[in-house]
N, C-alpha and C positions, 0 to 999 in steps of 0.2 A: 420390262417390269423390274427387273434383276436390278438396271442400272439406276431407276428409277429410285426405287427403296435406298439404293445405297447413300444418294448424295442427296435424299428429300431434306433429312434431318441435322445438316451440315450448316454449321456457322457461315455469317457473311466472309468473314476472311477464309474458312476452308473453299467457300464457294470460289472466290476468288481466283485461289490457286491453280480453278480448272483451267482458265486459261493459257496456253502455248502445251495444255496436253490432248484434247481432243477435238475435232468440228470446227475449230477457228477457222473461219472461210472457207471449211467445205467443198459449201455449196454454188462460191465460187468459181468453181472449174467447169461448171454448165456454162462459166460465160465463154470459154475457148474451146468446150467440146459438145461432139454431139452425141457423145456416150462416155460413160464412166464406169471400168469397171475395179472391183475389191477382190480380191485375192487374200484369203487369210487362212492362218494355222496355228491354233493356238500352242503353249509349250509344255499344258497339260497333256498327261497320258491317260486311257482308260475311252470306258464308252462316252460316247456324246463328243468325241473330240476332235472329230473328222474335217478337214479343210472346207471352207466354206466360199461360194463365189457369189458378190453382189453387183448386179447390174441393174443400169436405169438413165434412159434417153434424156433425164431432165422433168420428166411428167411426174406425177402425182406415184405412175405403176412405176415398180421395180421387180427384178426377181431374183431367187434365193434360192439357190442350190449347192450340193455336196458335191465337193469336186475332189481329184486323186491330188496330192499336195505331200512332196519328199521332203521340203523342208520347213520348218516353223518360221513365221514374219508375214508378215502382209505386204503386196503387192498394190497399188494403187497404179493404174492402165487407161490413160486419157487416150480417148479417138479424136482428136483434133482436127476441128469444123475448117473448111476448105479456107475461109473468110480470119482465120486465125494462125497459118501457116510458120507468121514469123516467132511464134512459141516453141517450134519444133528445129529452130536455128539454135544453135550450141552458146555464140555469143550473148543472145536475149535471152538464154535460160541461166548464163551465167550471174549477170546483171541483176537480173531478178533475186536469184539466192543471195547475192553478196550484199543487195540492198534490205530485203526483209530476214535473212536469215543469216546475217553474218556474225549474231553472239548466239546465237541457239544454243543452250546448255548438253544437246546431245550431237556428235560427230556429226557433218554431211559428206559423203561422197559423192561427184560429180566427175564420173569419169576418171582417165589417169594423166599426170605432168609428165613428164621427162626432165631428168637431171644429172647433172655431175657427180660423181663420187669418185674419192679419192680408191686408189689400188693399194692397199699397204704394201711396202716394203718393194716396189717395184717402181725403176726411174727407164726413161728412155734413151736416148743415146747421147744427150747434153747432159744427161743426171739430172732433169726433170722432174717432177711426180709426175705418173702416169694415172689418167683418169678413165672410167668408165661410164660410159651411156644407161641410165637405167631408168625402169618405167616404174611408176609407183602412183597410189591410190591418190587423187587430188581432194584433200580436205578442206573445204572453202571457207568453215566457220572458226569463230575462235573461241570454244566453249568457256574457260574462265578469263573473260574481259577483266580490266582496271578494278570498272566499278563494284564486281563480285568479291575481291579483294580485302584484305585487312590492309589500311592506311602506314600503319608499321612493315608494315612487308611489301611498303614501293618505294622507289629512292625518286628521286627527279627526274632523273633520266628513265626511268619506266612510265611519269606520267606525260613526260616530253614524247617517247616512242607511241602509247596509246592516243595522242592529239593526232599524232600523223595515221597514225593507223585509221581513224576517224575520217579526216580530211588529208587524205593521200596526193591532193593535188596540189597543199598549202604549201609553201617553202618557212613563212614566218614562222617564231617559236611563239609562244602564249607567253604573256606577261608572268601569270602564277594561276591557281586553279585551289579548288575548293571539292573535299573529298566529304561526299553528305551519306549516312548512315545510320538511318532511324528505324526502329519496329516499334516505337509507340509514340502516339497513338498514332500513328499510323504507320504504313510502310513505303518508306521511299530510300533509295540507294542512287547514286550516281556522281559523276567527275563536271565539275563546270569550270570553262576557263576561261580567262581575260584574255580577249583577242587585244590588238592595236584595234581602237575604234578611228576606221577612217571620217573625212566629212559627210558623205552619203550613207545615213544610218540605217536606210533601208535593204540596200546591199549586206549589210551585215546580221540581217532576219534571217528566221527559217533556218538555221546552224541548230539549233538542240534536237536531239534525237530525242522522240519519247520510247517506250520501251515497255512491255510488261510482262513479268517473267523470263526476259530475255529476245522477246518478239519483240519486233519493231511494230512498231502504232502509225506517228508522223511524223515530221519534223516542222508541223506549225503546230508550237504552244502555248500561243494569244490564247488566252480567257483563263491557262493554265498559271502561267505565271503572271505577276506584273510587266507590262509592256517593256518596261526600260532594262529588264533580266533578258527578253529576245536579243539584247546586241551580246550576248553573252553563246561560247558554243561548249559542248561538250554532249551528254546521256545523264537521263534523268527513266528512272526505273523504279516503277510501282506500279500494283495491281489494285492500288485502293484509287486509279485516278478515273471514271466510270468514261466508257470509250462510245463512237458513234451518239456523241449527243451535241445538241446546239452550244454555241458559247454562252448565250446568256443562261441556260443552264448549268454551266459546268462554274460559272461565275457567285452560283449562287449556293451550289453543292459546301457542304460541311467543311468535305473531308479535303477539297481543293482549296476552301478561304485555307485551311491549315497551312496547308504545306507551302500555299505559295508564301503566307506570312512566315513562314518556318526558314523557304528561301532566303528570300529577302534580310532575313536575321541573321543568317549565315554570312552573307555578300558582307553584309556591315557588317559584320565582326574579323570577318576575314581584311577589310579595309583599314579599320580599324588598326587590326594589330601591324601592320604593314608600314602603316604611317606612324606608330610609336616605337617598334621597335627599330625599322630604319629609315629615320624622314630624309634623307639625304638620296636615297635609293629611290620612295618615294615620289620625290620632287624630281629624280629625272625621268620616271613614267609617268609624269603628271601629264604632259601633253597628248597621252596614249589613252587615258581614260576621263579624260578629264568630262568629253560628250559623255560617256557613261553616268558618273556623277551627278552631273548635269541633270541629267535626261528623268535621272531618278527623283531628284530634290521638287522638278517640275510637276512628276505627275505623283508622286506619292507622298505623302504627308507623314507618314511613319518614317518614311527614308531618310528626310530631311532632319526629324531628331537626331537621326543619329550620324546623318554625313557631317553636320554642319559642325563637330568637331575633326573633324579631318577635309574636307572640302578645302581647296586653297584659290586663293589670288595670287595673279602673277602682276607685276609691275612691267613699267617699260625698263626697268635696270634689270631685270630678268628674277628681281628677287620675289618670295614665295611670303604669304602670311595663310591663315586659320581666319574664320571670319572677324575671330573678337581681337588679335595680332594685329588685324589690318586695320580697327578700328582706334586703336590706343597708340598706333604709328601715323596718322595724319591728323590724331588728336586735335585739339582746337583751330589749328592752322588752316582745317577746313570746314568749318561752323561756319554759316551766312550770318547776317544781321536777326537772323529771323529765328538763331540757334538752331536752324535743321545742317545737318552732317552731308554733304554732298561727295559724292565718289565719282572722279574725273576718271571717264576711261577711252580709249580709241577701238576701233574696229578696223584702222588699218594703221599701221607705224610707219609705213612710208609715205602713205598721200596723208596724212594730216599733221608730219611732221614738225609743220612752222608752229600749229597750235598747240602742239603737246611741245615747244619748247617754251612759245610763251607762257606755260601753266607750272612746269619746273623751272625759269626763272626766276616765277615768284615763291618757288619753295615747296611748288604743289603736287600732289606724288597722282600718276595717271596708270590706272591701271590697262592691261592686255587684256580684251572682252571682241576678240576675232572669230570665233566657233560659230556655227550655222543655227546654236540653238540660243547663242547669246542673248538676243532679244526678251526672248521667253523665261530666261534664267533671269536677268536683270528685272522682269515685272516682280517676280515672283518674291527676290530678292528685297524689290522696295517694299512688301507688302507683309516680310518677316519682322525686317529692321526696323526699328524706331526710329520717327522724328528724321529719316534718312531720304537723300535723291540720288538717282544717278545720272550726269550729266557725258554726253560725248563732249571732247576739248571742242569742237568744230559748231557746237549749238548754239554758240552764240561767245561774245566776245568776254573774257576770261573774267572783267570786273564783274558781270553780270551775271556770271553761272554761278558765282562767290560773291555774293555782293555786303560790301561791309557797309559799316556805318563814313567812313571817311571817303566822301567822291573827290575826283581831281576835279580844281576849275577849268571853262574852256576857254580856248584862246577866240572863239567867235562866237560874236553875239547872235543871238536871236532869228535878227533881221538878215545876217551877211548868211547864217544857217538857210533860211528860207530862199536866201538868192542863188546859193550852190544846188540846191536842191534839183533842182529840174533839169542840171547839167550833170548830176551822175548817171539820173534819173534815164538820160538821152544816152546815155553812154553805154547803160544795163541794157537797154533794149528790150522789147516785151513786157510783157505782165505779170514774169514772176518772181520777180525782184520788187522787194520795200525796200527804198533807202533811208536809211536814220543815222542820224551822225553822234557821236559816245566823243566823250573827254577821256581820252586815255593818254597814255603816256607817249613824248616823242620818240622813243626808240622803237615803239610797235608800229606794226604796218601801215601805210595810210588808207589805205581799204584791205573790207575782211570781206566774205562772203563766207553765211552760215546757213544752217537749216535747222528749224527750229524740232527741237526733243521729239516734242509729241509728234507732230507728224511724220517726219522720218520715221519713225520707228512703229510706227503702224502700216505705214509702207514697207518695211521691213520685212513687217510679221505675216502683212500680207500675201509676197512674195512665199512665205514658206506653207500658206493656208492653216495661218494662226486665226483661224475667225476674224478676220479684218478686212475680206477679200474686196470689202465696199471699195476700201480707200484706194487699190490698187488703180482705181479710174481715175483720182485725181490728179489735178496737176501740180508737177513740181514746183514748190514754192521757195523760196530762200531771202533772208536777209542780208542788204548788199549795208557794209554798214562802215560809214565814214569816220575816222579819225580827225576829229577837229583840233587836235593840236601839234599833228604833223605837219614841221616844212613846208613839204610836197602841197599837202592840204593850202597852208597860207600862201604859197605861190599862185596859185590858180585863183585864192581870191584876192588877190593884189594884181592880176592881170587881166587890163583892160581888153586886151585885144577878144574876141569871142571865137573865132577860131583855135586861137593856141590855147585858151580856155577848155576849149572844147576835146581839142586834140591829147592834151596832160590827162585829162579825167578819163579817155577812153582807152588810156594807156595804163592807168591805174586799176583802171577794172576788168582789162584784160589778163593782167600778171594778178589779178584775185581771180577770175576766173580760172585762167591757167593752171594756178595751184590747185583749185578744186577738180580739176578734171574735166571742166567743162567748155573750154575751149575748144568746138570742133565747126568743121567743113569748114563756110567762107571766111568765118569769125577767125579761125584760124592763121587763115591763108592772110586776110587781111592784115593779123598780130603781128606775122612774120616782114609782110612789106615794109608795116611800118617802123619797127623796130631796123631793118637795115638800112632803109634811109635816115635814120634821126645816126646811125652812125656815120 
């Protein structure tokens, strides 16, 4: 009744506080034993202050009696159920504390270490220090962590030492980290830091500790934060975040839209100041965060205000633009006839290299867009920009991804078009190849092979289970697409014979193949024979 009166008429934030001070999980410990008993003294003097023992199998009954008691503190005395044994091993109890109890604001003892200490004033017979063996109390917890800390009173190398102390098994250093410290309106404290975000984002989940009052909660905080803040690690600590409830609850709670929005304002400002104060610095952990950014612009819509001043493009010459940089640097040189702004970019600089040189020949700048979330960045992208496309160099043949108003003429006509036709055609083999033949210029290749925007890149997306999974069943399609005013091209139609007609064209579309990648098993083996007997 006592306890009751006291804490009836207490604020939701006093209420709050009760937490990491009494009954947190309790009743817990019925799940490993098959009795518990209490031991207590309080450190008042006088009548009524007599040592008290509480015992109870777990059932509804318990019992209460005065027991003899020399010293003040409470005992808590698990009987550990036969079926629960490995609780009573030294290493799983260690494990346990270090995992839920390792910033507890009050001491733990767990048994005692042994250690080295130095001997003052005494050397051994090389003049050595001489050291002594000594047993002392093993403290597990670290009662004032980072995060309980004033920002002013840690240097780098204190919030470098607390990452590792966190993740004791990580070798890598954090990019930079972000020290959060609010009591209004709400309360939240804690360190978050920029890992390297590897390709596998998922790996990189499940890193923030939640915390409340210094007890440990979880370490999944889906519904807590925005998804794209999980590739982020560090402690996050607040008693205002309400615990044991659904996600879609906690998504919907007041006091969590706050804070995560509060995050998230942090992150960007923290980026923010990163990229103006040193873009140089910047731009060489761009490849480190860059999925993070990403990741953020995809699913948040607030984020995207404010990354997209700092967000960058990289080029194939390795240089770096801001969105509106990138767009006043390839300025009208790439506006189609149709005045929409196309952005050439590759997803691999080595296998599409022929086409990413064809496209800066003509002056045209191809950006780096290799990242696993690329796909989903570029929709999102087209659907910011104005009047914008983005094209891969490989989509199709470079007049045609940029198409101006001035075509080249072709050197075949019509009719001599229609009579090549069925002899690339036999050369491609199967049905996933369209041939169509373009007037380009005689220095470009005499066959290309592309694949056209859209569907790639739902195949793409579907591979990552971007909601496209449909497309994943379909079959690969591509255009085989002749150059009608290459040489090569007017050799084959100026040769009568139908074999070596035959033979030039399938040697043509094998070195397109090639290039793509798709040169395999017999197709192969055949490229190779043939190729050493024409030597």
């Amino acid at each position: 009744e006592e306890f009751i009166k006291k804490y009836k008429g207490k604020s939701e934030a006093d209420a709050a506080q009760l937490i990491g001070h009494f009954g947190l999980g309790f009743y817990s410990s019925f799940m490993v034993s098959k009795k518990v008993e209490i031991r207590t003294k309080t450190y008042k003097k006088g009548p009524g202050t007599k040592a008290v023992k509480w015992e109870c199998d777990g059932s509804p009954e318990y019992t209460l009696e005065e027991i003899e008691k020399s010293e003040r503190g409470t005992e808590i005395i698990l009987h550990i159920a036969d079926d629960s044994k490995e609780f009573l091993e030294e290493a799983r109890i260690l494990s346990l504390l270090k995992k839920y109890c390792k910033f507890l604001p009050v001491p733990i003892r767990f048994g005692n270490e042994k250690t080295w200490e130095k001997i003052e004033g005494e050397k051994d017979e090389k003049g050595n220090d001489k050291y002594d063996e000594i047993e002392k109390p093993r403290i597990i917890n670290n009662v004032n962590p980072a995060w309980k800390q004033k920002p002013v009173d840690l240097t780098e190398e204190d919030y470098k030492n607390f990452y590792h102390e966190l993740y004791p098994s990580t070798f890598e250093e954090p990019l930079f980290n972000i020290h959060l410290n609010v009591d209004y309106p709400f309360n939240l404290t804690g360190i978050l830091y920029f890992p390297k975000v590897k390709r596998n984002i998922e790996v990189q989940k499940e890193k923030i500790q939640l915390y409340s009052n210094q007890v440990f909660v979880t370490d999944s905080v889906e519904g807590i934060v925005p998804d794209f803040l999980t590739l982020m690690h560090g402690v996050l600590d607040s008693p205002d975040i309400p615990l044991n409830v659904s996600r879609s609850y906690l998504q919907s709670d007041a006091n969590v839209k706050k804070i995560s929005n509060h995050i998230m304002k942090k992150v960007a400002d923290k980026l923010e100041e990163l990229f103006k104060t040193d873009r140089a610095d910047f731009e060489k952990k761009w490849d480190d965060i860059r999925i993070f950014i990403e990741y953020g612009i995809i699913s948040e819509p607030k984020f995207y205000e404010r990354a997209e001043k700092f967000c960058l493009l990289k080029n194939t010459k390795e240089q770096y633009f801001t969105f509106e940089e990138y767009k006043k640097h390839i300025g009208d040189a790439q506006t189609d006839k149709d005045k929409k702004t196309v952005y050439l970019y590759t997803s691999d600089v080595q296998e599409q290299h022929t086409f990413i040189e064809t496209a800066t020949d003509r002056g045209y700048d191809v950006l780096v867009m290799d990242g696993p979330l690329d796909n989903h960045f570029i929709n999102t992208l087209e659907q910011k920009f104005e009047n914008t496309t983005f094209a891969r160099v490989d989509a199709d043949v470079i007049d045609k991804l940029i198409a101006k108003e001035d075509a080249m003429p072709s050197k075949l006509s019509d009719e001599e078009k229609e009579k090549l036709k069925p002899v690339f055609e036999q050369a491609a083999g199967g049905t996933h190849y369209t041939v169509s033949f373009e007037s380009l210029s005689e220095n470009e290749l005499p066959v290309q092979i592309t694949r056209p925007e859209f569907m790639r890149r739902m195949k793409d997306m579907s591979m990552l289970g971007g909601g496209a999974s449909y497309m994943g069943n379909f079959p690969d399609a591509y255009n085989l697409i002749v150059n009608g005013n290459h040489p090569l091209v007017s050799k084959i139609n100026a040769e009568n014979d139908e074999e070596s007609r035959k033979r030039m064209a399938r040697q043509m579309v094998d070195l397109a193949k090639l290039s793509q990648n798709l040169l395999k098993g017999e197709e192969l083996t055949s490229f190779i024979r043939r190729s050493l007997s024409n030597l």
